[in-house]
C-alpha positions in Angstrom: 38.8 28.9 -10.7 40.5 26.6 -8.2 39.4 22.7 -7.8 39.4 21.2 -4.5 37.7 18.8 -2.0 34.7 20.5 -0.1 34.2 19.3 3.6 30.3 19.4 4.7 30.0 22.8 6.2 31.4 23.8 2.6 29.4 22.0 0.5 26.3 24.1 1.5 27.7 26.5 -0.3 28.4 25.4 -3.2 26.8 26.7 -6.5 27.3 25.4 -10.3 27.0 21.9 -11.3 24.1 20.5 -13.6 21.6 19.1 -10.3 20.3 22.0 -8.6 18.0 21.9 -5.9 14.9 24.5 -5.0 15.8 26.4 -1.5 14.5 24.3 1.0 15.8 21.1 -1.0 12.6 19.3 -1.6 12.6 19.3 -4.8 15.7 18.8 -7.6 16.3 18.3 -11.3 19.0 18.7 -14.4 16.9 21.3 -16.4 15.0 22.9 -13.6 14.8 22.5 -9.7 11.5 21.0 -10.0 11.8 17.9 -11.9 11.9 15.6 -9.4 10.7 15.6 -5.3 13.5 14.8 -3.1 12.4 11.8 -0.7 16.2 11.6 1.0 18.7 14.7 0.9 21.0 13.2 3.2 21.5 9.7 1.4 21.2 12.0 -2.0 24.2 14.4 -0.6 26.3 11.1 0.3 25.5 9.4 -3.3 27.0 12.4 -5.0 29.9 12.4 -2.5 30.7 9.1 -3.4 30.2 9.1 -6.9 30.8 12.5 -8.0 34.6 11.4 -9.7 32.9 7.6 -11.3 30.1 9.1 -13.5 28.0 11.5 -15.0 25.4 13.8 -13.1 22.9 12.1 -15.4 23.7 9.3 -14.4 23.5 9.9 -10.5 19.6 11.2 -11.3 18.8 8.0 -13.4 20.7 6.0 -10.3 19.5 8.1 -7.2 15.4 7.9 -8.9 16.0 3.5 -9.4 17.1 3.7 -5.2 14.0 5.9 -4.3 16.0 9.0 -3.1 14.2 11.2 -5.6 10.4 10.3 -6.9 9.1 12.0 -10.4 7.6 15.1 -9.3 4.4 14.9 -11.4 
């Protein structure tokens, strides 16, 4: 499969990666789409987008739940 750099519109599209998201994007997780409740998609999209090459995906949850852009979804 070819690699390259999604713009926006393309990014919608995309499926794969270990954070998945249920389908209206309230709700996200590693193991399942409902672990935690999204509180900010947008900030959450732009995190990834500007993280995705520096670290892990686990990483990004453990980071994006510490800056309130995801809450535990107890």
């Amino acid at each position: 499969m070819e690699r390259k750099i999604l713009n926006d519109q393309e990014l919608e599209l995309v499926t794969g990666g270990s954070i998945i998201f249920n389908e209206d994007c309230s709700t996200c997780g590693r193991k399942n789409n409902a672990e935690y409740k999204v509180l900010n998609f947008s900030a959450i999209l732009q995190y990834v987008r500007d993280n995705r090459d520096k670290m892990p995906e686990k990483q990004m949850m453990v980071n994006m739940l510490q800056l309130g852009y995801i809450t535990t979804n107890n």
